[in-house]
Residue, then its C-alpha position, 0 to 999 in steps of 0.5 A: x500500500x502506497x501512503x500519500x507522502x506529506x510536501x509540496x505538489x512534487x518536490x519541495x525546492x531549496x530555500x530560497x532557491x538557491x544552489x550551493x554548486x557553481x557548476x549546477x547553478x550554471x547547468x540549471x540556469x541553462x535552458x537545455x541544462x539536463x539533471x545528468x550534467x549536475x553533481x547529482x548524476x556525478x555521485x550516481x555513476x561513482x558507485x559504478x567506478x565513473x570518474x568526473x572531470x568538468x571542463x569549462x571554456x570561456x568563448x567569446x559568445x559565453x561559456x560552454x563546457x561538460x561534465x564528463x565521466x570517465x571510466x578505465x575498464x580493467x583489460x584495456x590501457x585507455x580511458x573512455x570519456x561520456x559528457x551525458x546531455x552535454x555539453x551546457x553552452x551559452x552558444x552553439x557557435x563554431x568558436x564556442x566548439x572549437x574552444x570547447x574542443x580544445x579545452x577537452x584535448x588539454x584536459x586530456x593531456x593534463x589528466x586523463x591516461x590515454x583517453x580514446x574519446x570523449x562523447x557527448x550528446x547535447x540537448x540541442x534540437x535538429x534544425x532547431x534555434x540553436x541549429x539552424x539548418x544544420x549550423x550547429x551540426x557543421x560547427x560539431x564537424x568543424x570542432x573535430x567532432x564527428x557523429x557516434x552511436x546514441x546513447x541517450x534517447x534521439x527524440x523526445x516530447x516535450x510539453x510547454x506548461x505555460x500553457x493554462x491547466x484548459x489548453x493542456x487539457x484540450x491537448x490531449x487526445x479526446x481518447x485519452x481524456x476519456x481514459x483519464x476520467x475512466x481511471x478516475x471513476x475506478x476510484x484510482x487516485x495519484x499519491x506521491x511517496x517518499x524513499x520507503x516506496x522505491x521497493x513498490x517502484x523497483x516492482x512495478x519497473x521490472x515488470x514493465x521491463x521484461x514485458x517491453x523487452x528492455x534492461x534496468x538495473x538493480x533497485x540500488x542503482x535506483x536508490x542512489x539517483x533518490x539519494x543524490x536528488x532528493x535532498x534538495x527536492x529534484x526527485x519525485x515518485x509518484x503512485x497510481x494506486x486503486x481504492x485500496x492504495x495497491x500500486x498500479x503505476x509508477x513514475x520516478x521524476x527528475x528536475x533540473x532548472x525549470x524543466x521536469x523530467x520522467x526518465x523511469x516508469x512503468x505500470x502493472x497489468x491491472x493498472x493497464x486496464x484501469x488506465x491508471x498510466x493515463x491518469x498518473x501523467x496526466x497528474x504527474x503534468x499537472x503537478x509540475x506545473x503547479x511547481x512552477x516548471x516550465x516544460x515537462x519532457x516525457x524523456x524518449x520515444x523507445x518503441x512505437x507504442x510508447x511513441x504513442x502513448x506520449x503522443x496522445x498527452x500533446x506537446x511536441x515532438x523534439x528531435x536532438x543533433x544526436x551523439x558526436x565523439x571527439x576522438x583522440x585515440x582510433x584503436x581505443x575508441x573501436x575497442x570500445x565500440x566493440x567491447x559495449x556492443x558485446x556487453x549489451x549482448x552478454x546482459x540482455x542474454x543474461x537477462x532472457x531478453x533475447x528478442x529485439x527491444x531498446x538495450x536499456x532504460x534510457x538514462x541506465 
C-alpha cells in the first residue's frame, strides 16, 4: 500500500532557491541544462567506478563546457570519456566548439591516461534555434567532432506548461481524456511517496521491463539517483494506486532548472486496464506545473507504442543533433565500440531478453 507522502505538489525546492554548486547553478540556469550534467548524476555513476572531470571554456559568445565521466575498464590501457546531455553552452557557435574542443584535448593531456574519446550528446534540437539548418551540426564537424552511436534517447516530447491547466487539457487526445476520467471513476487516485516506496517502484519497473523487452538495473542503482536528488527536492515518485492504495503505476521524476523530467516508469497489468498510466501523467503534468516548471519532457520515444502513448498527452515532438565523439585515440575508441556492443549482448542474454527491444532504460 502506497501512503500519500506529506510536501509540496512534487518536490519541495531549496530555500530560497538557491544552489550551493557553481557548476549546477550554471547547468540549471541553462535552458537545455539536463539533471545528468549536475553533481547529482556525478555521485550516481561513482558507485559504478565513473570518474568526473568538468571542463569549462570561456568563448567569446559565453561559456560552454561538460561534465564528463570517465571510466578505465580493467583489460584495456585507455580511458573512455561520456559528457551525458552535454555539453551546457551559452552558444552553439563554431568558436564556442572549437574552444570547447580544445579545452577537452588539454584536459586530456593534463589528466586523463590515454583517453580514446570523449562523447557527448547535447540537448540541442535538429534544425532547431540553436541549429539552424544544420549550423550547429557543421560547427560539431568543424570542432573535430564527428557523429557516434546514441546513447541517450534521439527524440523526445516535450510539453510547454505555460500553457493554462484548459489548453493542456484540450491537448490531449479526446481518447485519452476519456481514459483519464475512466481511471478516475475506478476510484484510482495519484499519491506521491517518499524513499520507503522505491521497493513498490523497483516492482512495478521490472515488470514493465521484461514485458517491453528492455534492461534496468538493480533497485540500488535506483536508490542512489533518490539519494543524490532528493535532498534538495529534484526527485519525485509518484503512485497510481486503486481504492485500496495497491500500486498500479509508477513514475520516478527528475528536475533540473525549470524543466521536469520522467526518465523511469512503468505500470502493472491491472493498472493497464484501469488506465491508471493515463491518469498518473496526466497528474504527474499537472503537478509540475503547479511547481512552477516550465516544460515537462516525457524523456524518449523507445518503441512505437510508447511513441504513442506520449503522443496522445500533446506537446511536441523534439528531435536532438544526436551523439558526436571527439576522438583522440582510433584503436581505443573501436575497442570500445566493440567491447559495449558485446556487453549489451552478454546482459540482455543474461537477462532472457533475447528478442529485439531498446538495450536499456534510457538514462541506465
Amino acid at each position: 500500500m502506497i501512503e500519500e507522502a506529506a510536501g509540496a505538489v512534487l518536490a519541495p525546492p531549496l530555500p530560497g532557491g538557491e544552489i550551493a554548486d557553481p557548476w549546477d547553478a550554471f547547468v540549471s540556469s541553462s535552458p537545455r541544462g539536463s539533471y545528468l550534467q549536475t553533481g547529482g548524476w556525478a555521485r550516481v555513476k561513482a558507485v559504478n567506478g565513473w570518474v568526473m572531470r568538468r571542463v569549462l571554456a570561456e568563448a567569446p559568445d559565453g561559456p560552454i563546457g561538460a561534465q564528463i565521466l570517465l571510466r578505465h575498464p580493467r583489460g584495456v590501457p585507455w580511458t573512455f570519456g561520456y559528457a551525458p546531455r552535454g555539453p551546457v553552452a551559452a552558444s552553439w557557435t563554431e568558436e564556442s566548439l572549437h574552444d570547447l574542443a580544445v579545452a577537452l584535448r588539454a584536459e586530456a593531456r593534463i589528466s586523463v591516461a590515454r583517453l580514446s574519446h570523449v562523447r557527448i550528446d547535447p540537448e540541442v534540437e535538429l534544425d532547431g534555434p540553436d541549429d539552424p539548418d544544420g549550423a550547429a551540426r557543421r560547427a560539431l564537424a568543424a570542432a573535430g567532432f564527428r557523429p557516434a552511436p546514441p546513447i541517450q534517447p534521439a527524440r523526445t516530447r516535450v510539453v510547454d506548461l505555460r500553457a493554462t491547466e484548459e489548453v493542456l487539457w484540450s491537448d490531449l487526445r479526446k481518447k485519452w481524456r476519456q481514459y483519464v476520467n475512466h481511471a478516475r471513476a475506478e476510484s484510482v487516485s495519484v499519491r506521491a511517496a517518499e524513499v520507503d516506496g522505491l521497493d513498490a517502484f523497483y516492482e512495478i519497473y521490472r515488470e514493465t521491463a521484461a514485458r517491453a523487452g528492455f534492461l534496468i538495473r538493480t533497485l540500488g542503482a535506483y536508490r542512489d539517483v533518490w539519494d543524490a536528488f532528493r535532498p534538495a527536492g529534484h526527485a519525485t515518485l509518484l503512485f497510481a494506486v486503486d481504492r485500496d492504495g495497491t500500486p498500479l503505476a509508477t513514475l520516478f521524476l527528475v528536475s533540473c532548472g525549470d524543466r521536469v523530467v520522467e526518465p523511469y516508469g512503468g505500470m502493472t497489468a491491472t493498472g493497464a486496464l484501469l488506465r491508471a498510466n493515463y491518469l498518473l501523467k496526466w497528474e504527474a503534468i499537472l503537478r509540475a506545473k503547479a511547481a512552477g516548471a516550465a516544460t515537462y519532457d516525457m524523456w524518449g520515444l523507445a518503441h512505437p507504442g510508447i511513441e504513442h502513448f506520449k503522443t496522445g498527452f500533446g506537446g511536441r515532438e523534439v528531435r536532438y543533433v544526436g551523439a558526436w565523439d571527439l576522438v583522440l585515440d582510433r584503436l581505443g575508441r573501436e575497442v570500445y565500440e566493440r567491447g559495449q556492443a558485446a556487453r549489451v549482448r552478454w546482459a540482455r542474454r543474461r537477462a532472457g531478453l533475447d528478442r529485439e527491444g531498446p538495450a536499456t532504460a534510457a538514462t541506465d
